[in-house]
C-alpha positions in Angstrom: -12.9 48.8 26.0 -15.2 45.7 24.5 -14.0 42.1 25.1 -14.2 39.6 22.8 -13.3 36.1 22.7 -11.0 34.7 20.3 -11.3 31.2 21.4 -13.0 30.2 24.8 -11.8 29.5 28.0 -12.2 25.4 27.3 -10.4 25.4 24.5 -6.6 24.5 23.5 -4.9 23.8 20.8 -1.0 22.6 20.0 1.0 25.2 18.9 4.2 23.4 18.6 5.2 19.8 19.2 8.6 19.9 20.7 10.5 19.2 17.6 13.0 22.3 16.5 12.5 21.3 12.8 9.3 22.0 13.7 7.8 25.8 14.4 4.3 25.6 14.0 2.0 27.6 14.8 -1.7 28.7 15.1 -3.1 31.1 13.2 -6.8 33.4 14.2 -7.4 35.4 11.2 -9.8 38.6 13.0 -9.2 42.6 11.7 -7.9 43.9 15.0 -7.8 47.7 15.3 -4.6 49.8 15.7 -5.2 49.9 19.3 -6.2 46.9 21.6 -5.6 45.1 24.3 -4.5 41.2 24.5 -4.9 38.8 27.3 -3.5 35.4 25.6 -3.0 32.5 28.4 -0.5 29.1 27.6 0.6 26.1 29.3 4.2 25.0 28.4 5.1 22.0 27.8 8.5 19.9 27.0 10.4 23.0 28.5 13.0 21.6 30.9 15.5 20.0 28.2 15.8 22.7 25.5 17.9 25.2 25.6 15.9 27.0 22.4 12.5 27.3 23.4 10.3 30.2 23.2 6.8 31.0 22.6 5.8 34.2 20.2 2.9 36.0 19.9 2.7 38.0 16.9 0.4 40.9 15.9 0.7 41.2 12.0 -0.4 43.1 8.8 -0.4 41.9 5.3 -0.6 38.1 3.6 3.0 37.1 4.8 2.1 37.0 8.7 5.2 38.1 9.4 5.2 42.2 9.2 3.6 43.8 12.7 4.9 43.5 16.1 5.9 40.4 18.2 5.9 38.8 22.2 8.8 36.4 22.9 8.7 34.6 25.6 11.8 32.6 26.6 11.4 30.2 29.5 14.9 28.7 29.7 18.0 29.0 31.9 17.4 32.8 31.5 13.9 33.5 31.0 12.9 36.8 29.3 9.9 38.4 27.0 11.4 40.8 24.4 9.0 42.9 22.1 10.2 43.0 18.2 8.7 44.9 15.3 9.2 43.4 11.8 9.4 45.9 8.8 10.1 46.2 5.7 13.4 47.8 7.3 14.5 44.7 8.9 13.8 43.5 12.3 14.2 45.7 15.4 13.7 45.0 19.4 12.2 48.0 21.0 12.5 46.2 24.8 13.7 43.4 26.5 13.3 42.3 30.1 13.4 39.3 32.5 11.3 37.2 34.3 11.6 36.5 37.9 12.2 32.4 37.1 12.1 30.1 34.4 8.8 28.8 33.1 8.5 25.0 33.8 6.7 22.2 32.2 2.6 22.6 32.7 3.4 26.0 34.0 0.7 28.8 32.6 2.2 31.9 31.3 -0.6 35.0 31.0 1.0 37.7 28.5 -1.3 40.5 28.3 -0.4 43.0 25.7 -1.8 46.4 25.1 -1.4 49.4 22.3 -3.3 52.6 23.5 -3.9 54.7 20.8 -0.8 57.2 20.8 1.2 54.3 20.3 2.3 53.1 23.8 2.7 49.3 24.1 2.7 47.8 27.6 3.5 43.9 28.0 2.8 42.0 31.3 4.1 38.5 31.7 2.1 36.8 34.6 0.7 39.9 35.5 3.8 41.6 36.1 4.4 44.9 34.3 7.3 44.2 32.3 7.9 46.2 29.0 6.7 49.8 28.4 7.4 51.5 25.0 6.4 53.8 23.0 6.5 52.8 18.9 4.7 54.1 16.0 5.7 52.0 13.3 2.3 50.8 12.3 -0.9 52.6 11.9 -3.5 50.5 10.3 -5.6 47.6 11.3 -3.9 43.9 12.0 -5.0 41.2 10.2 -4.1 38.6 11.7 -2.8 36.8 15.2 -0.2 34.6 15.5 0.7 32.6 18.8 3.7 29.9 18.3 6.5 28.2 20.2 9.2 26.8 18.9 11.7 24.1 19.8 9.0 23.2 22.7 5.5 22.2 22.9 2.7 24.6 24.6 -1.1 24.4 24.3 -3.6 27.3 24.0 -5.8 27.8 26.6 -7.5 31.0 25.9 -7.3 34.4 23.9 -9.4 37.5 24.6 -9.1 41.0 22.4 -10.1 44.2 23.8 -10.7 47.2 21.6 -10.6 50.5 22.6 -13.8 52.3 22.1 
């Protein structure tokens, strides 16, 4: 596989602020291939008090940024990743699993992501193997990356693609 750096290793940027009202997000528009490999690494922030807080990273297709398949991290009272695909035919979970503890403020959370080309997704959460699926919902290239959190604050620290040659 080829790395490649989506943004460097020094770099960081808000995606969220805390607010629930508020969900932003940050958005790296690059045509990834069908089948990759993700290493995205966050620090959390403003974790301890909400109940709601997660952090999504979204692989999608088309102009809404919403269509392709998604990484939810919750680092709460029970913290979990869970790996959705959004369709046109709704939305679906194809896994969930638990972490071993919740995810604190300034803790760093590595989720490393990949789709091999028969359509096997594996997810690791702090480089523990936790989700293993196979899915075939989508075929064509992504067009976009999407890392969020919601009702919490987290900053960007680095994201790395990996294509499969």
């Amino acid at each position: 596989m080829t790395p490649s750096s989506m943004t460097g290793g020094g770099g960081g940027g808000a995606a969220g602020n805390g607010n629930p009202s508020d969900n932003a997000g940050l958005t790296l528009d690059r045509s990834l291939p069908n089948a990759f490999a993700l290493d995205v690494i966050l620090y959390a922030g403003n974790v301890a008090n909400t109940q709601d807080a997660n952090m999504r990273i979204g692989l999608t297709q088309g102009t809404s940024r919403r269509s392709g398949y998604w990484i939810t991290v919750i680092p709460g009272a029970t913290p979990s990743v869970s790996l959705h695909v959004i369709s046109r035919s709704g939305i679906k979970r194809l896994a969930v699993a638990s972490l071993d503890s919740a995810v604190r403020d300034g803790d760093q959370v590595r989720v490393q992501a990949q789709r091999r080309p028969d359509g096997r997704i594996r997810v690791n959460v702090n480089k523990k193997p936790l989700i293993d699926v196979n899915d075939g919902t989508y075929k064509g290239a992504y067009t976009s990356l999407v890392v969020a959190a919601g009702d919490m604050s987290a900053s960007l620290r680095r994201v790395y693609y990996y294509v499969h040659d």
